[in-house]
N, C-alpha and C positions, 0 to 999 in steps of 0.2 A: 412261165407263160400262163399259168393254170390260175398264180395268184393275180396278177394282170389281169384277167378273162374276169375273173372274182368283182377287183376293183371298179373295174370299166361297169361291170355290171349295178355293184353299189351306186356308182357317181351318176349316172344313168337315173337309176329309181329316186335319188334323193333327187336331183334335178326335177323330175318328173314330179314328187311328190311336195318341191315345193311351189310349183305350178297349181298345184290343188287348191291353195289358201284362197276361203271364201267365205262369206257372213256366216252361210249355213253348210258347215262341209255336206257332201254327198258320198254317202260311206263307200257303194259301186263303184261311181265314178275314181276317187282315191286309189281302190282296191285294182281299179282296171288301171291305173295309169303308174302306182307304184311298186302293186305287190303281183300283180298277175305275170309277171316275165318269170319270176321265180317259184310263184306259187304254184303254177300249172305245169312247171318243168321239171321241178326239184333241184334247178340249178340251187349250187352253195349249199348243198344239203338240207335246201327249205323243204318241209313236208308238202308236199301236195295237197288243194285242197278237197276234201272230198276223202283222202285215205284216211281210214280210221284207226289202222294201223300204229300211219306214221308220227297221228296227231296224238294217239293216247299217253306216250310216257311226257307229253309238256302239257295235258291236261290231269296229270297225277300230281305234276306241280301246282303251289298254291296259286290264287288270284295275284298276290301282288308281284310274284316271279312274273307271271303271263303279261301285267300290265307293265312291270318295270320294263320288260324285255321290247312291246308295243309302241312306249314311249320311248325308250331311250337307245333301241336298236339292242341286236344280238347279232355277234358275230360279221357276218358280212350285210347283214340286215341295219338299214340307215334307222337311224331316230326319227321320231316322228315330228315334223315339222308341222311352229303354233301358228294355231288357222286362225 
């Protein structure tokens, strides 16, 4: 069930996120319609935004982990879909 809850949740944000696509993305708007379900909740083990905590050991990681992981999804985290 738990991986289920996971998926639904993925297929959800990518849905949502590709609803974004626009001449000019709008990085909030994005953030509110793809990443904010998990971001605010820690569902899937996403860090929350704001803990500094939670974000420190993937800010020890280099730039191109961070962007690889932005673009091209991490874990339950969709890829980021071209605007």
């Amino acid at each position: 069930m738990k991986k289920l809850s996971m998926a639904v949740l993925a297929g959800a944000a990518a849905l949502a996120f590709t609803a974004t696509a626009q001449a000019e993305p709008d990085g909030e708007a994005i953030y509110n319609r793809a990443c904010m379900a998990c971001h605010m909740t820690g569902a899937a083990g996403a860090p929350i935004m704001g803990d500094a905590a939670a974000w420190a050991p993937r800010l020890e990681q280099d730039m191109e982990t961070l962007y690889d992981h932005s673009i091209n999804g991490f874990q339950a985290m969709p890829p980021r879909v071209a605007t």
